[in-house]
PDB file of N, H, CA, C and O in Angstrom:
ATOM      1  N   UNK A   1      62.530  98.779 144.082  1.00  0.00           N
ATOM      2  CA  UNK A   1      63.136  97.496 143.747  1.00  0.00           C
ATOM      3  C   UNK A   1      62.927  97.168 142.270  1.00  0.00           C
ATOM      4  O   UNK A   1      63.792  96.762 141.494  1.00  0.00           O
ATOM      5  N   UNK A   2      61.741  97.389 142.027  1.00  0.00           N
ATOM      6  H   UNK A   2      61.038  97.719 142.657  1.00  0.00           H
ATOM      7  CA  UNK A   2      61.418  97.059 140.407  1.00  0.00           C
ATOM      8  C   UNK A   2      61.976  98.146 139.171  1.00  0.00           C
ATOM      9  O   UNK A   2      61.943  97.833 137.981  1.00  0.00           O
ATOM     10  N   UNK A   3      62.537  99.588 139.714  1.00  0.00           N
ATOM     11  H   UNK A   3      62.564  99.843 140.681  1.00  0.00           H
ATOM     12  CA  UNK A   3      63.342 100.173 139.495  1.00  0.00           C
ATOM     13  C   UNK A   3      64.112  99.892 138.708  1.00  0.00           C
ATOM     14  O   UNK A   3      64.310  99.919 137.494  1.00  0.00           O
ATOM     15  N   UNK A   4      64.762  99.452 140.093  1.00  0.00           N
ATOM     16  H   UNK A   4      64.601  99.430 141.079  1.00  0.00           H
ATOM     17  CA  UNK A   4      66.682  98.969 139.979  1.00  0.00           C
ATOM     18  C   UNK A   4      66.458  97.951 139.184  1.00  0.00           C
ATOM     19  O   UNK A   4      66.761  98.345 138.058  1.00  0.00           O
ATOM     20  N   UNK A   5      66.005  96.585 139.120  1.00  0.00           N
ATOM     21  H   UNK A   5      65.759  96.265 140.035  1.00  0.00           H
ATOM     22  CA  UNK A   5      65.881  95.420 138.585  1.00  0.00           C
ATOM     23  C   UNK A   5      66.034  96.227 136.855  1.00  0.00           C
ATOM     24  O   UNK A   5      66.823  95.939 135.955  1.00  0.00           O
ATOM     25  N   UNK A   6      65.403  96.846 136.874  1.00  0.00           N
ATOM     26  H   UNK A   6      64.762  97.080 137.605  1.00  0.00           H
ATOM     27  CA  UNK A   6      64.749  96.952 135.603  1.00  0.00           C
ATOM     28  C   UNK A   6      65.666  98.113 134.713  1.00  0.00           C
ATOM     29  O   UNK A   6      65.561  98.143 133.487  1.00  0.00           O
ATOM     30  N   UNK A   7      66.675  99.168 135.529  1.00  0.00           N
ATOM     31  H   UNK A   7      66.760  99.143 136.525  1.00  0.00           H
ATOM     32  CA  UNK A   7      67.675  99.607 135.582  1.00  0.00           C
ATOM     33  C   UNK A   7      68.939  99.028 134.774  1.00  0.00           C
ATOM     34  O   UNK A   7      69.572  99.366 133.773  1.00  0.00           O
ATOM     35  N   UNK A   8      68.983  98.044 135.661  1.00  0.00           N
ATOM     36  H   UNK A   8      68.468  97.769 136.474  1.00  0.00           H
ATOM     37  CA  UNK A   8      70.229  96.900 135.944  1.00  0.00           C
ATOM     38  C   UNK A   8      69.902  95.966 134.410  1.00  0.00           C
ATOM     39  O   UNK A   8      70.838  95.731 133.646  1.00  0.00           O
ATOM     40  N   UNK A   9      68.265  95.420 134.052  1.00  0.00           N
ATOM     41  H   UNK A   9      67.505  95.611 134.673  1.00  0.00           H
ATOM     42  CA  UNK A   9      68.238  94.756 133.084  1.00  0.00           C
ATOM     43  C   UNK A   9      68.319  95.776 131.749  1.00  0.00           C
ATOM     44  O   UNK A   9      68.701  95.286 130.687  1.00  0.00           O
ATOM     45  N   UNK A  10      68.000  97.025 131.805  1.00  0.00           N
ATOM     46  H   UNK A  10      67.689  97.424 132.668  1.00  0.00           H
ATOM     47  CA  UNK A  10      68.359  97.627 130.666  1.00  0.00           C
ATOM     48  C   UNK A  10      70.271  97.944 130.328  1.00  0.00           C
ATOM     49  O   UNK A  10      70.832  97.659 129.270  1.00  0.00           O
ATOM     50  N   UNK A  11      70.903  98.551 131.488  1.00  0.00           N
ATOM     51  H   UNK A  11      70.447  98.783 132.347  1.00  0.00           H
ATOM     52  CA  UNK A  11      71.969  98.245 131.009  1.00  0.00           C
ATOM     53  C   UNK A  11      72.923  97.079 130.533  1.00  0.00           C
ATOM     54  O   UNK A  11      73.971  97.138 129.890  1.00  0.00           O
ATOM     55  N   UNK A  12      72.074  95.753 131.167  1.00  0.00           N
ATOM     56  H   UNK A  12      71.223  95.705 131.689  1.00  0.00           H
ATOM     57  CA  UNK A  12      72.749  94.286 130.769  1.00  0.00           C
ATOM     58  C   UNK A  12      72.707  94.469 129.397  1.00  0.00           C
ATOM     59  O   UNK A  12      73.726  94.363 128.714  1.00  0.00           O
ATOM     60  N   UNK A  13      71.503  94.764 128.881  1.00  0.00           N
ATOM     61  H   UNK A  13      70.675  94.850 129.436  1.00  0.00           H
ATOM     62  CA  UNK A  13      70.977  95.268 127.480  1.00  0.00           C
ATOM     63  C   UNK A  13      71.813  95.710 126.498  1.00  0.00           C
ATOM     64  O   UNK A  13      72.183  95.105 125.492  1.00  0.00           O
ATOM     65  N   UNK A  14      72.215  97.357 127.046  1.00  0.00           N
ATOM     66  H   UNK A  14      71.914  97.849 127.863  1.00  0.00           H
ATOM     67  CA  UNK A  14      73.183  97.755 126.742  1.00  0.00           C
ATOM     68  C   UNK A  14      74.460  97.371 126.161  1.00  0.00           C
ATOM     69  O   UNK A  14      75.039  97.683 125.121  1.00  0.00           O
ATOM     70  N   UNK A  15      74.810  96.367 127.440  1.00  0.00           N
ATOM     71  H   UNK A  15      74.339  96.114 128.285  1.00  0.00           H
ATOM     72  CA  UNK A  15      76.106  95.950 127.095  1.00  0.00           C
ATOM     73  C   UNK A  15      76.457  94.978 126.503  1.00  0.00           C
ATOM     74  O   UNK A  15      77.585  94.756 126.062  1.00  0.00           O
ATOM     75  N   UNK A  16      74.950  93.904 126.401  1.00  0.00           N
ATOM     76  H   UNK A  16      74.033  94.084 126.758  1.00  0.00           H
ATOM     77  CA  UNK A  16      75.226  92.824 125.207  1.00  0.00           C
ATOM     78  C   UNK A  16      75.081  93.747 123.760  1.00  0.00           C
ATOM     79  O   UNK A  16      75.874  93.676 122.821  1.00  0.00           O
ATOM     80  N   UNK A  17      74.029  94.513 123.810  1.00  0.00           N
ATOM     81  H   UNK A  17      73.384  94.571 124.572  1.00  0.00           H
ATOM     82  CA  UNK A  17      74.383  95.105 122.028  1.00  0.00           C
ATOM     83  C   UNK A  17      75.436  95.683 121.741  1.00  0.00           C
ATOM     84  O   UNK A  17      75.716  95.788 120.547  1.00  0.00           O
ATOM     85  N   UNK A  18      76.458  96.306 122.891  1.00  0.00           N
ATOM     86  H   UNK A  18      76.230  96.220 123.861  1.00  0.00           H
ATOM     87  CA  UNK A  18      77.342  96.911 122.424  1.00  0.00           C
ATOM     88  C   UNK A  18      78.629  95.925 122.571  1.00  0.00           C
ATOM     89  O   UNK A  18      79.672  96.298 122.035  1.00  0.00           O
ATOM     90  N   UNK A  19      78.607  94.627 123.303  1.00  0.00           N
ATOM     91  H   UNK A  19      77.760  94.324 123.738  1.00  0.00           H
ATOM     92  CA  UNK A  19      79.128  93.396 122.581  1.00  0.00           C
ATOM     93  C   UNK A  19      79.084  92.953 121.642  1.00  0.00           C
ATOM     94  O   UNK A  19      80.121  92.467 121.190  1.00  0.00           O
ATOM     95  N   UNK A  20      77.668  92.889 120.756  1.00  0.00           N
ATOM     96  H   UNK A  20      76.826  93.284 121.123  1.00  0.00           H
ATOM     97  CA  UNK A  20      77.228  92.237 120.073  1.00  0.00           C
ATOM     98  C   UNK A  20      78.113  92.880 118.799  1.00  0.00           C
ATOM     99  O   UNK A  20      78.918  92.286 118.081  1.00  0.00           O
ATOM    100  N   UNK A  21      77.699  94.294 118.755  1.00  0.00           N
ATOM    101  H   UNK A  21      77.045  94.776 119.338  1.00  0.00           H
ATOM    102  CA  UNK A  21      78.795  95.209 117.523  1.00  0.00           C
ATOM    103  C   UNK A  21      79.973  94.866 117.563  1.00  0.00           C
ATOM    104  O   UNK A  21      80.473  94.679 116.454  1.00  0.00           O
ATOM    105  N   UNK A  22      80.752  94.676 118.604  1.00  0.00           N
ATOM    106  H   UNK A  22      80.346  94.827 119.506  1.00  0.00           H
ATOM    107  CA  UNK A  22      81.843  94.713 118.853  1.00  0.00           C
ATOM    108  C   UNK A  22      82.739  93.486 118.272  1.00  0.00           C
ATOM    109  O   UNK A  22      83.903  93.455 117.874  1.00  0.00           O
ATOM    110  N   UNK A  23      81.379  92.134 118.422  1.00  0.00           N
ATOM    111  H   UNK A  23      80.434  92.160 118.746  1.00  0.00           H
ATOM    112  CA  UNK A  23      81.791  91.264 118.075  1.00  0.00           C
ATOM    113  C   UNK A  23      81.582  91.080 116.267  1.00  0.00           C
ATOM    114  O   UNK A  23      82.426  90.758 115.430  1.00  0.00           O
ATOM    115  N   UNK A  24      80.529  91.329 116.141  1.00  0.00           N
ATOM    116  H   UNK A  24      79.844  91.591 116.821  1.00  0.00           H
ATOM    117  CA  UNK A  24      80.093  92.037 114.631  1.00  0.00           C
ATOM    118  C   UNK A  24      81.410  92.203 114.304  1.00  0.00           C
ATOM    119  O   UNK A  24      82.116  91.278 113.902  1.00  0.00           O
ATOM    120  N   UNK A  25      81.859  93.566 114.487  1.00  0.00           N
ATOM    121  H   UNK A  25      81.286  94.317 114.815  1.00  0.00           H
ATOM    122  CA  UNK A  25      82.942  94.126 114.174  1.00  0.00           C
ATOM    123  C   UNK A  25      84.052  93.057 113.548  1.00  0.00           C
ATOM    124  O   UNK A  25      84.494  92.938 112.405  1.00  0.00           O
ATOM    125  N   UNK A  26      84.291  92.396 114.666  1.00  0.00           N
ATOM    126  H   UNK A  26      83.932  92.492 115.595  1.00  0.00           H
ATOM    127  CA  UNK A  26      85.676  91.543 115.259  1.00  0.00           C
ATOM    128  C   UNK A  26      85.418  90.477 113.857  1.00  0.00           C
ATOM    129  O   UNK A  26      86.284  90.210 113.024  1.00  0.00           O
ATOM    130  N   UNK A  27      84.099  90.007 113.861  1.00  0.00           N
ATOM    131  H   UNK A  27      83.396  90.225 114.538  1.00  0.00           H
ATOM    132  CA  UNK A  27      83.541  88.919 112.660  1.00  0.00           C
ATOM    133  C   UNK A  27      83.751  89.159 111.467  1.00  0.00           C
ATOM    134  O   UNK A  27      83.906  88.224 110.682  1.00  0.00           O
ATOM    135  N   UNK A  28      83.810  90.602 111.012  1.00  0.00           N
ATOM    136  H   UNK A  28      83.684  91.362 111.650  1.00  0.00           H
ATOM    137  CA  UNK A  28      83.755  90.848 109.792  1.00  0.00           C
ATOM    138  C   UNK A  28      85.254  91.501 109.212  1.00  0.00           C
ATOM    139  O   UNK A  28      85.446  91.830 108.042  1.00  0.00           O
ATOM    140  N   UNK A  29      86.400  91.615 110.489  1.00  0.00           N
ATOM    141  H   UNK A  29      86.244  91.348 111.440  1.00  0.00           H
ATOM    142  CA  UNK A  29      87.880  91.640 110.156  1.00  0.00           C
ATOM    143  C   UNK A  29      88.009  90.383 110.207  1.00  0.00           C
ATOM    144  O   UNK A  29      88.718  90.157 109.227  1.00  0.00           O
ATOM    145  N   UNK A  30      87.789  89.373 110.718  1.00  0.00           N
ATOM    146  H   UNK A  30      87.213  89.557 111.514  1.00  0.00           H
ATOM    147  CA  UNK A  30      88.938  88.418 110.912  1.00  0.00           C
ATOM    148  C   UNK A  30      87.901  87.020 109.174  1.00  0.00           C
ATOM    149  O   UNK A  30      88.547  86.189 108.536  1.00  0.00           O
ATOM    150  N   UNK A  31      86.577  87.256 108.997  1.00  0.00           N
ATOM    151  H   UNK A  31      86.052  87.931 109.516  1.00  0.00           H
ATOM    152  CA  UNK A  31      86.186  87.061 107.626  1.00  0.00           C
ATOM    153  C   UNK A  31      87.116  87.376 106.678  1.00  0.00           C
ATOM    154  O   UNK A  31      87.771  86.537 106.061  1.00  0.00           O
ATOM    155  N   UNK A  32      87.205  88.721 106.523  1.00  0.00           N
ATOM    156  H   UNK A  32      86.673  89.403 107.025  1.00  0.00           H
ATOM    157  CA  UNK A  32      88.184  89.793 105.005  1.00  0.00           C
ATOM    158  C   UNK A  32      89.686  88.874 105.575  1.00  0.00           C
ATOM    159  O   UNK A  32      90.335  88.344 104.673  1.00  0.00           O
ATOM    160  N   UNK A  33      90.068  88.746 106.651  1.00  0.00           N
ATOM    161  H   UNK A  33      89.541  89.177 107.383  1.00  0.00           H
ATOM    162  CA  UNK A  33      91.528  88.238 106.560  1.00  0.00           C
ATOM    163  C   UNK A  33      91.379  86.800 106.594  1.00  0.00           C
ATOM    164  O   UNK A  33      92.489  86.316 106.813  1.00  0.00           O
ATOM    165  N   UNK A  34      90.419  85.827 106.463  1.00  0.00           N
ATOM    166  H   UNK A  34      89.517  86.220 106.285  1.00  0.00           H
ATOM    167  CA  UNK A  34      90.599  84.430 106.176  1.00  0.00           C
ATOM    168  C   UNK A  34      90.524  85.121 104.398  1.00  0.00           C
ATOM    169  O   UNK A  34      91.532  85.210 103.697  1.00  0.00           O
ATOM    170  N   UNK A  35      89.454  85.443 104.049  1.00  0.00           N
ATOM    171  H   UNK A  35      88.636  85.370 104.619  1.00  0.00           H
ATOM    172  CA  UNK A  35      89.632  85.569 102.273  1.00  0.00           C
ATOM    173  C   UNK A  35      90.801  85.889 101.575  1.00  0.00           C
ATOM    174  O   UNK A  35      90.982  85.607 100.390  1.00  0.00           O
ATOM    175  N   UNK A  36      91.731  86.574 102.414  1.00  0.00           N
ATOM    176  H   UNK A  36      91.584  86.803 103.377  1.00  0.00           H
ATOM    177  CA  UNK A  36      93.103  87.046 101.825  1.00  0.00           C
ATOM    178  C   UNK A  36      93.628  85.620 102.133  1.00  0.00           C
ATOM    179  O   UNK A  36      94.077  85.060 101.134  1.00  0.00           O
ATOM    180  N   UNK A  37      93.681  84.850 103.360  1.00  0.00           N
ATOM    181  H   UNK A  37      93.316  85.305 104.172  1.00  0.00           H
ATOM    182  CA  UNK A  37      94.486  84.000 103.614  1.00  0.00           C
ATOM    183  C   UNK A  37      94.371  83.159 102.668  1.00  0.00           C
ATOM    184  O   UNK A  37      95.437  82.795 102.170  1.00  0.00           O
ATOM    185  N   UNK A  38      93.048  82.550 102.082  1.00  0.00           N
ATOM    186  H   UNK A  38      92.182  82.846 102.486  1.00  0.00           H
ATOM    187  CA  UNK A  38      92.838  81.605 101.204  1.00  0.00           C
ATOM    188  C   UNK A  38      93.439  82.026  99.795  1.00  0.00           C
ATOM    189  O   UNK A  38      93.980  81.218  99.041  1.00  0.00           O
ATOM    190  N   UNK A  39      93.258  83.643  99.468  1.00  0.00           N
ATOM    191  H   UNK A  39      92.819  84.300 100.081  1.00  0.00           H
ATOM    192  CA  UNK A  39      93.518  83.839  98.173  1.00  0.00           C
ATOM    193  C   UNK A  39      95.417  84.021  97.808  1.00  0.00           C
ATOM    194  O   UNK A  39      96.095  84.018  96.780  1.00  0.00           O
ATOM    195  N   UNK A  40      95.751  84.190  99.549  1.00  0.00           N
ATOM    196  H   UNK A  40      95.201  84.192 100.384  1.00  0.00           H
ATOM    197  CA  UNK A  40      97.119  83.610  99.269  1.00  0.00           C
ATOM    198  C   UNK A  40      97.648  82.395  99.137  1.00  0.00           C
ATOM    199  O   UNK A  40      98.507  81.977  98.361  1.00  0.00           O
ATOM    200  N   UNK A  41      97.087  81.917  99.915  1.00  0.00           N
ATOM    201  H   UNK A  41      96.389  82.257 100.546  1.00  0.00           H
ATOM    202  CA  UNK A  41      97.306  80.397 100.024  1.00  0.00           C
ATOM    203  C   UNK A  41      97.129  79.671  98.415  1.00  0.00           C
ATOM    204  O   UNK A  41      98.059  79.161  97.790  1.00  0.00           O
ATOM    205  N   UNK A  42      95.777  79.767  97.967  1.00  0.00           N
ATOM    206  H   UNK A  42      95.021  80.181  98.475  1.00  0.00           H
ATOM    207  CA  UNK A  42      96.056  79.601  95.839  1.00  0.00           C
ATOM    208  C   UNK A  42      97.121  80.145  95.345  1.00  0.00           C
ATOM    209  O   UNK A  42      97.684  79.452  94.497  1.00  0.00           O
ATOM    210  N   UNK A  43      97.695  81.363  95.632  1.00  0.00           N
ATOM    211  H   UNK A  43      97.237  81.926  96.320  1.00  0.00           H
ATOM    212  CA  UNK A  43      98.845  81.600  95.083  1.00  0.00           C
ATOM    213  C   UNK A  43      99.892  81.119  95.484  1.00  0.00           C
ATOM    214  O   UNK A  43     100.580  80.814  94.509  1.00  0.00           O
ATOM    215  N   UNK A  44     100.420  80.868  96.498  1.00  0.00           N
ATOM    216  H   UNK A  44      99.861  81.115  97.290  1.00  0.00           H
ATOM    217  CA  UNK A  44     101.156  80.172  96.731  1.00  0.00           C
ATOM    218  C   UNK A  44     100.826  78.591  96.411  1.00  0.00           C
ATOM    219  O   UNK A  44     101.561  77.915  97.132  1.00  0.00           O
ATOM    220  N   UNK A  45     100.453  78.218  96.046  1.00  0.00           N
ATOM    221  H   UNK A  45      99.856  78.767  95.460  1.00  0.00           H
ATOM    222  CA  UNK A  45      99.892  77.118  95.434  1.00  0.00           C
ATOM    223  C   UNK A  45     100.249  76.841  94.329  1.00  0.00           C
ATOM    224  O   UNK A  45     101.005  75.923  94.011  1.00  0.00           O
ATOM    225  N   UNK A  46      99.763  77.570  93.685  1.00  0.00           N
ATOM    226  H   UNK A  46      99.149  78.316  93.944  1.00  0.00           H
ATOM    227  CA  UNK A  46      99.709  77.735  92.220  1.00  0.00           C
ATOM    228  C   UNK A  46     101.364  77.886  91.844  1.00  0.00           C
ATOM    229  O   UNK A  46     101.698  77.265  90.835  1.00  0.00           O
ATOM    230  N   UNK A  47     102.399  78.617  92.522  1.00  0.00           N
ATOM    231  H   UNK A  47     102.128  79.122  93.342  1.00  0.00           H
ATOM    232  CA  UNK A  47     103.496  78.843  92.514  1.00  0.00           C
ATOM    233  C   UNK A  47     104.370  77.920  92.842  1.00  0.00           C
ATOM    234  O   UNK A  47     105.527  77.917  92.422  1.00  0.00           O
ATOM    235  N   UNK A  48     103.808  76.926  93.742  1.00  0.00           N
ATOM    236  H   UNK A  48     102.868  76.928  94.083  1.00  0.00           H
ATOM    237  CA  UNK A  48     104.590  75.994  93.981  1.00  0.00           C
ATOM    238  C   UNK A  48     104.657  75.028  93.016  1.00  0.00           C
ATOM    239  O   UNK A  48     105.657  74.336  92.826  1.00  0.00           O
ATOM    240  N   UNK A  49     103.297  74.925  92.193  1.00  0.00           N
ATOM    241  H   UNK A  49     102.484  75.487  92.347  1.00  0.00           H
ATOM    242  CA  UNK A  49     103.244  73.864  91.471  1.00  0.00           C
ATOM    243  C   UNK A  49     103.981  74.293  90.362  1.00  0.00           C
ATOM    244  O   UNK A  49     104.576  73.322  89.894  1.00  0.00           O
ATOM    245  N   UNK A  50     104.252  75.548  89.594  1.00  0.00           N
ATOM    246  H   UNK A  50     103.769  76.336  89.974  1.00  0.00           H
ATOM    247  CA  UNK A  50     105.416  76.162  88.448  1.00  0.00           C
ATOM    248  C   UNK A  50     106.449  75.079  88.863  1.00  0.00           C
ATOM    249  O   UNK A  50     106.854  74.010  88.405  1.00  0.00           O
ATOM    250  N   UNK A  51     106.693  75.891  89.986  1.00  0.00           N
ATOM    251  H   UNK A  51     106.364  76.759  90.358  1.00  0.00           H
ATOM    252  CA  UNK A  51     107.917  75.492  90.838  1.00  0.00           C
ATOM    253  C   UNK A  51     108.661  73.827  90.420  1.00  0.00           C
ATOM    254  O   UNK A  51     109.609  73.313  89.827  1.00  0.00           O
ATOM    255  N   UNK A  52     107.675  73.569  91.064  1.00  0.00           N
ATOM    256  H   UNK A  52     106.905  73.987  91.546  1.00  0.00           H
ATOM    257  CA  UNK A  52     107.648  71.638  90.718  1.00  0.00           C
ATOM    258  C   UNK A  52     107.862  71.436  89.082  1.00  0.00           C
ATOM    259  O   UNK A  52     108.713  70.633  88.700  1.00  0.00           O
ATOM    260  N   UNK A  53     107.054  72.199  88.115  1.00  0.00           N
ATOM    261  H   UNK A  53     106.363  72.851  88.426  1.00  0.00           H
ATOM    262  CA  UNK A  53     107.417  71.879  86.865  1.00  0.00           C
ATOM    263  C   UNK A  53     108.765  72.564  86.498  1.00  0.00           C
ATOM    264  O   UNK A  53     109.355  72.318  85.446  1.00  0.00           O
ATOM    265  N   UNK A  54     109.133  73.289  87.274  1.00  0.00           N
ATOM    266  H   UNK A  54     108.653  73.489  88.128  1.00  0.00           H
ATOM    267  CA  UNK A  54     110.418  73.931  86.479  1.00  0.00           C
ATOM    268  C   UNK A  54     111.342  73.022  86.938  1.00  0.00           C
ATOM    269  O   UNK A  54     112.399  72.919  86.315  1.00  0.00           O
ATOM    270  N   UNK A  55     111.195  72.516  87.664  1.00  0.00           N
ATOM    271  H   UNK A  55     110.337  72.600  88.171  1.00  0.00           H
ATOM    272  CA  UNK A  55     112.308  71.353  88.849  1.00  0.00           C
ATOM    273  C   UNK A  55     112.145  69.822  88.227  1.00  0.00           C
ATOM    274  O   UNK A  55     113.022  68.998  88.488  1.00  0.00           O
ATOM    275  N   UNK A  56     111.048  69.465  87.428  1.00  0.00           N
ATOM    276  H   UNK A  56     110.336  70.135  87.216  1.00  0.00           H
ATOM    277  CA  UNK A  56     110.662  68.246  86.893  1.00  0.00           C
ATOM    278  C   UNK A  56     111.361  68.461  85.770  1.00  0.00           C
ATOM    279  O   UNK A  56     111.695  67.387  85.269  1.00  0.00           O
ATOM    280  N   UNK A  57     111.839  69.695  84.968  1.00  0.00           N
ATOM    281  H   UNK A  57     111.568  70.567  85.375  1.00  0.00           H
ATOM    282  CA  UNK A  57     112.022  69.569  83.456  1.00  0.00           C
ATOM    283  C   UNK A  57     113.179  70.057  83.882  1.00  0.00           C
ATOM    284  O   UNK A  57     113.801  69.882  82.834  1.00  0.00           O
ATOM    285  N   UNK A  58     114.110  70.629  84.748  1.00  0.00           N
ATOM    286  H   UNK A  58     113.604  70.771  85.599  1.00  0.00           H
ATOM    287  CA  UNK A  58     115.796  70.772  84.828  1.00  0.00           C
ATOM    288  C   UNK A  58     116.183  69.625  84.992  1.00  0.00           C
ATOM    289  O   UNK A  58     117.104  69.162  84.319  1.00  0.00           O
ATOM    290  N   UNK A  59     115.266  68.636  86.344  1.00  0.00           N
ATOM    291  H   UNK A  59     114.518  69.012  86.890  1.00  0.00           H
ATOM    292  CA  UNK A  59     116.231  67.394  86.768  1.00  0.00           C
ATOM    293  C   UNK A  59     116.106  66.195  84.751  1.00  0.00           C
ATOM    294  O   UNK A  59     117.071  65.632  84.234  1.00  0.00           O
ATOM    295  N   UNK A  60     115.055  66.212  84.338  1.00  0.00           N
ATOM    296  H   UNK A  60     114.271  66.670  84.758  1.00  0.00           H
ATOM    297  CA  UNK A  60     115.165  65.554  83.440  1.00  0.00           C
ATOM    298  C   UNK A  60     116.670  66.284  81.947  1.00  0.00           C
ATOM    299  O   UNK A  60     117.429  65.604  81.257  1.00  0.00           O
ATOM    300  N   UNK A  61     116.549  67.482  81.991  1.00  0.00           N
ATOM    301  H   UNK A  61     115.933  68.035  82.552  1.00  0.00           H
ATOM    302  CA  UNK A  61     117.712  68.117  81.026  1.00  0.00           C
ATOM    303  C   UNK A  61     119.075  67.307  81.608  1.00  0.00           C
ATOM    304  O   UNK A  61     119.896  66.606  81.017  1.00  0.00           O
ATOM    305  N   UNK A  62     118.952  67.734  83.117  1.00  0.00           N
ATOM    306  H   UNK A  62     118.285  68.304  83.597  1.00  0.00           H
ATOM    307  CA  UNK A  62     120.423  67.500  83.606  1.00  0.00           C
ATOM    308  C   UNK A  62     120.409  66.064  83.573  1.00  0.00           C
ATOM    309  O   UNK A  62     121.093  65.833  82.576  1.00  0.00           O
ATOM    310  N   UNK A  63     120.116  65.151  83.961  1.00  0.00           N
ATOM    311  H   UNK A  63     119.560  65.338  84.771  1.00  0.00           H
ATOM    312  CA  UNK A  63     119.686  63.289  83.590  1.00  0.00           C
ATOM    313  C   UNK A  63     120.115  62.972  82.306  1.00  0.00           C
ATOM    314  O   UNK A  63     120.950  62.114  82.017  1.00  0.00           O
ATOM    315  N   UNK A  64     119.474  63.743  81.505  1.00  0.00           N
ATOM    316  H   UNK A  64     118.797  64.440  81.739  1.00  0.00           H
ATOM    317  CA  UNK A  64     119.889  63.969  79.622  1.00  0.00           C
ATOM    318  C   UNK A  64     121.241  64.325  79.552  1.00  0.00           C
ATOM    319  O   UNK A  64     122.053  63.506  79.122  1.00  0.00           O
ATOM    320  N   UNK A  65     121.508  65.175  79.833  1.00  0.00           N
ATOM    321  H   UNK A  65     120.848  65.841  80.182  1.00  0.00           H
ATOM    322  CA  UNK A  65     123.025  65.049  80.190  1.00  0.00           C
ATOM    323  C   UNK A  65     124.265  64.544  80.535  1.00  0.00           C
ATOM    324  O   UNK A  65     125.345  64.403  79.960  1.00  0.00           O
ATOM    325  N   UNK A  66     123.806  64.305  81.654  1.00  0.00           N
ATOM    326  H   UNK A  66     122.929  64.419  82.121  1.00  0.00           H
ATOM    327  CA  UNK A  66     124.844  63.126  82.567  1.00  0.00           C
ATOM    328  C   UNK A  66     124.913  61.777  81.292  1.00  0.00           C
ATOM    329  O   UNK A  66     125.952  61.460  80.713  1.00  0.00           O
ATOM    330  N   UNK A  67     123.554  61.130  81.061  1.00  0.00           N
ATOM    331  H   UNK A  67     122.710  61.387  81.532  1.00  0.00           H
ATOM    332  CA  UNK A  67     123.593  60.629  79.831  1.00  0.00           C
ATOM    333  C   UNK A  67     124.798  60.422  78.839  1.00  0.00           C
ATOM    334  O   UNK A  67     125.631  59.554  78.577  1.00  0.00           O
ATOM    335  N   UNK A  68     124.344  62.041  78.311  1.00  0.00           N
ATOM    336  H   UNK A  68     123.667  62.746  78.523  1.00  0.00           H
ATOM    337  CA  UNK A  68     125.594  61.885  77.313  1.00  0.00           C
ATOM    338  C   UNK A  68     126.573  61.958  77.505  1.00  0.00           C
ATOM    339  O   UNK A  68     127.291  61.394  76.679  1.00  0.00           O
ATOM    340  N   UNK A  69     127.309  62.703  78.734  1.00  0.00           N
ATOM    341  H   UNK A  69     126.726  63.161  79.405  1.00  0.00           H
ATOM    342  CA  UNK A  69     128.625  62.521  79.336  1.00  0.00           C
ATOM    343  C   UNK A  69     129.171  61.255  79.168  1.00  0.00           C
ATOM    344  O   UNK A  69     130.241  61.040  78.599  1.00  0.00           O
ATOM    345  N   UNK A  70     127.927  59.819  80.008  1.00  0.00           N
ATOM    346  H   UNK A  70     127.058  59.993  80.471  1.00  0.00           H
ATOM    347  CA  UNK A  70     128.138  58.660  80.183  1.00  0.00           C
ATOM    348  C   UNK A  70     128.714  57.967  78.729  1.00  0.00           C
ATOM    349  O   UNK A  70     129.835  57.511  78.503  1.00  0.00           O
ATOM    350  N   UNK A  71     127.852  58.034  78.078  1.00  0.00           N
ATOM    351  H   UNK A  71     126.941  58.404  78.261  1.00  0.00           H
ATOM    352  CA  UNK A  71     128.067  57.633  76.392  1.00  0.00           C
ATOM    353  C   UNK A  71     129.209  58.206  76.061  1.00  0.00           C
ATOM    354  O   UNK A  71     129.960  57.295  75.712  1.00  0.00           O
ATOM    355  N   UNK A  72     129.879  59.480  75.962  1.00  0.00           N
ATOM    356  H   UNK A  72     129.269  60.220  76.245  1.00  0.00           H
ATOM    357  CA  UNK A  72     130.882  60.091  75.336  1.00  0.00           C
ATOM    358  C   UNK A  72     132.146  59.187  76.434  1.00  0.00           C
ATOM    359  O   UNK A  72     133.112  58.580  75.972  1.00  0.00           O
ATOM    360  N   UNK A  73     131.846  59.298  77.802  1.00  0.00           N
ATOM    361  H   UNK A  73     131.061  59.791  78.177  1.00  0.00           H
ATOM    362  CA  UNK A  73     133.321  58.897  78.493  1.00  0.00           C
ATOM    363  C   UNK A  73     132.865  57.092  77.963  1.00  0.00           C
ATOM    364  O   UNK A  73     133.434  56.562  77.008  1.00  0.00           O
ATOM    365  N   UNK A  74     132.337  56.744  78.362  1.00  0.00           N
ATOM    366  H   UNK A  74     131.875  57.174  79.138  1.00  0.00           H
ATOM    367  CA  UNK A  74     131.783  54.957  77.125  1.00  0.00           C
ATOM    368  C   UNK A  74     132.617  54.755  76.022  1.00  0.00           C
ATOM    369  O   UNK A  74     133.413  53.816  76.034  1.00  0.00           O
ATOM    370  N   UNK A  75     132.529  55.592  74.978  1.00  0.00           N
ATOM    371  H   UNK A  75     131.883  56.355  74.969  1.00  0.00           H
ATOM    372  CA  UNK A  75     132.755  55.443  74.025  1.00  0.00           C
ATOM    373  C   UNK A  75     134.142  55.916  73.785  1.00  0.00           C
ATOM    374  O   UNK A  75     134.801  55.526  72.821  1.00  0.00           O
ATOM    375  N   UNK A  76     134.511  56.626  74.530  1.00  0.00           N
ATOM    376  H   UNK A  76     133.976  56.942  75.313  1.00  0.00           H
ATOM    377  CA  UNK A  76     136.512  57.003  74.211  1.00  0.00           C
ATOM    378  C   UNK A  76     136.993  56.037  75.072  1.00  0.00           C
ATOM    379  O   UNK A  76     138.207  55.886  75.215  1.00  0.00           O
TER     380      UNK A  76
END
């Protein structure tokens, strides 16, 4: 009886350490792919905000524009 018990508690053993790696494992892919996620995520970030300035300084050109359209059809 003290055998088996003792059998039975070494393979429980077993199979939590070879969980334990497994999960190890699992911990240290899905770590490396949050760090990519974040270091995409700044880039895309960072890109959006260009983005926004290239879109802040067309709508103001084209505004400047319309402008002078306004003034030129105004003035004839």
């Amino acid at each position: 009886m003290l055998e088996t018990s003792l059998s039975q508690l070494e393979q429980l053993v077993n199979d939590l350490v070879q969980q334990n790696r497994h999960l190890t494992g699992l911990n240290e892919t899905l770590s490396a792919e949050l760090a990519k996620a974040k270091d995409e995520n700044e880039s895309l970030q960072l890109n959006l905000m260009e983005q926004e300035e290239l879109h802040g300084t067309t709508t103001a050109r084209i505004q400047a524009l319309i402008e002078r359209a306004s003034t030129a059809t105004a003035s004839a």
